[in-house]
N, C-alpha and C positions, 0 to 999 in steps of 0.2 A: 429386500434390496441389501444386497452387500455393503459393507465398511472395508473402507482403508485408509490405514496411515498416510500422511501424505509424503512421508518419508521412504514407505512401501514404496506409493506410487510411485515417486521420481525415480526410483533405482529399478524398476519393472514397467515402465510405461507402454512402449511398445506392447508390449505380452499383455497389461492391463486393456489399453485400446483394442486388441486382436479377440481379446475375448468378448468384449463388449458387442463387437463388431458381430459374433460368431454365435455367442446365446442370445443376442438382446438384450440381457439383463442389466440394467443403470447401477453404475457402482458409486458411491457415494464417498468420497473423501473428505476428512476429518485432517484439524489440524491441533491435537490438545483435546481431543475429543469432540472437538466445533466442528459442525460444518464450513466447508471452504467452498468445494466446486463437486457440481454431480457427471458422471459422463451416462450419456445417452446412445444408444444404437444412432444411428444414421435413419433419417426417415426411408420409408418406400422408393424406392422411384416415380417415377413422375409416369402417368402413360405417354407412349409414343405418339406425339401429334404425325395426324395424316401428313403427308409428302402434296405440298401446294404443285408439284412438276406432277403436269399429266390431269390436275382439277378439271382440267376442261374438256376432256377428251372425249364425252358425250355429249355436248354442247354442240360442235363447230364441227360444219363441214366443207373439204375443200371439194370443189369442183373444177377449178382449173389446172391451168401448169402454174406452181407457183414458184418454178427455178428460171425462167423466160422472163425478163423484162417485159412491160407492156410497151406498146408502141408506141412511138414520141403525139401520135395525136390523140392518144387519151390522157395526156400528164396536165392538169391542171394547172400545176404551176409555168408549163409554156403557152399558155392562153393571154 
């Protein structure tokens, strides 16, 4: 793992982040020699969760007209 100033780092940050970004590699920042803060890649991404639109679409089937309103004597609610 690499060392840097933290003096470095502030005056190179971006470029410090970009490369991090770019090999992987954690760089480790010293402040007097101490450790202060370490930078890390970015994990993985996540996997793509399946798309819930279209879950069903072996399940159900239609069989009627389903753009036609039913008839007023099958509506329950007019009973």
């Amino acid at each position: 793992m690499d060392t840097m100033a933290i003096s470095h780092f502030k005056a190179t940050c971006l470029a410090v982040l970009e490369r991090v970004r770019k090999t992987g590699e954690p760089i480790l920042v010293t402040k007097r020699g101490e450790p202060v803060a370490q930078v890390l890649p970015p994990p993985p991404p996540a996997p793509a969760e399946e798309s819930r639109f279209g879950c069903m679409r072996d399940v159900l089937e239609i069989v009627d007209d389903i753009v036609q309103p039913l008839p007023e004597e099958d509506w329950e609610a007019l009973r």
